[in-house]
N, C-alpha and C positions, 0 to 999 in steps of 0.2 A: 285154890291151888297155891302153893309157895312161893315164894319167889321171883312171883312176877309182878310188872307194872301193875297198875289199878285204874290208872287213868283212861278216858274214855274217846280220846281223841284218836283218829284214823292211825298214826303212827304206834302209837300204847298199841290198839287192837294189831296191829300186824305185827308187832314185836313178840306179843302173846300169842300168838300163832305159830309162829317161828318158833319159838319157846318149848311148846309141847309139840310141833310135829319136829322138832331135834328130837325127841325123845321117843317116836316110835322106833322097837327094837327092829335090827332087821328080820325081815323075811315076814312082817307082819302087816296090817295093813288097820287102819282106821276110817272113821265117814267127818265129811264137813260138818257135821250136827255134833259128832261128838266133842270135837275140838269147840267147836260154839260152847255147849253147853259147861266143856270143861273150866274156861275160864268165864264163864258167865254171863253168858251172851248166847242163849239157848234158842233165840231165834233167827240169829244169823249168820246161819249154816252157808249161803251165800257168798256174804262176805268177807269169809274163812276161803271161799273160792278165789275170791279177788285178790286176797292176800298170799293165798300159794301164786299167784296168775304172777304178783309183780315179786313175788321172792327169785324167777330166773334172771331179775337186773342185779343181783345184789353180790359180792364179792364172795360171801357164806355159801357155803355149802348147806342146802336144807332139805331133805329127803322128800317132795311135794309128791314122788311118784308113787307115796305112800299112803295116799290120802283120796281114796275113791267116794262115790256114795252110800248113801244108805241099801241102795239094793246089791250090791259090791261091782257096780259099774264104771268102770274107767273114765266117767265124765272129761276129767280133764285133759286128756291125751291131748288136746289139740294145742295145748298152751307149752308142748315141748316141743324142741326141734324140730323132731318129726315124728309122728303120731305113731309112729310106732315104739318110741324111745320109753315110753309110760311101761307099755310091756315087758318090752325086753328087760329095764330095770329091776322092774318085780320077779320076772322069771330066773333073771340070774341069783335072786334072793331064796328061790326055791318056790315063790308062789306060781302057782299054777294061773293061766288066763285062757280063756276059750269065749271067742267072740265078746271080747272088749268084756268080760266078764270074770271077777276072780273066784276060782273051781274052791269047794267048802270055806264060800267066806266067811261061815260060824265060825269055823276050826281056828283061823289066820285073822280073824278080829281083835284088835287090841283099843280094849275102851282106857285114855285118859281118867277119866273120873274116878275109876278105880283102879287107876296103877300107879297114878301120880301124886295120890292124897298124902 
């Protein structure tokens, strides 16, 4: 991907996170894997989590309620104010959720890898 750091240390990776989930459009959603894999780090889909987890201390605005998992489940709800705050963001996007779940998350999937190259 362009334009971002390269570097390998905890700060570079969460920069790079930041980075490409700024750029999920809205009303769309993405998985922790693919942001991994976006910037090259395809197996720490995880630590893409930990990096949304600490992007709510940070002054930036960063869309983290954008970013569910691979089955389009709302993993992280619990890392917002209040667990319901995950949903309600995406539904005022127009995405649909039904039990902690986003309704055709083929349709509303936006892969980095191929939108960012």
């Amino acid at each position: 991907m362009k334009n971002l750091p390269k570097n390998n240390d905890q700060e570079g990776f969460f920069s790079r996170v930041y980075e490409v989930t700024k750029t999920i459009p809205f009303g769309r959603v993405t998985t922790y894997g693919a942001i991994a894999r976006c910037i090259g780090a395809p197996g720490a889909a995880r630590m893409v989590g930990w990096a949304l987890n600490n992007c709510h201390s940070l002054d930036e605005h960063i869309p983290a309620h954008r970013v569910i998992n691979r089955n389009g489940i709302l993993t992280g709800k619990h890392h917002f104010r209040h667990s319901e705050l995950m949903q309600q963001l995406l539904e005022s996007e127009g995405v649909k959720v039904d039990n902690d779940r986003v309704v055709d998350f083929k349709s509303k999937f936006w892969d980095p890898c191929y939108n960012l190259i």
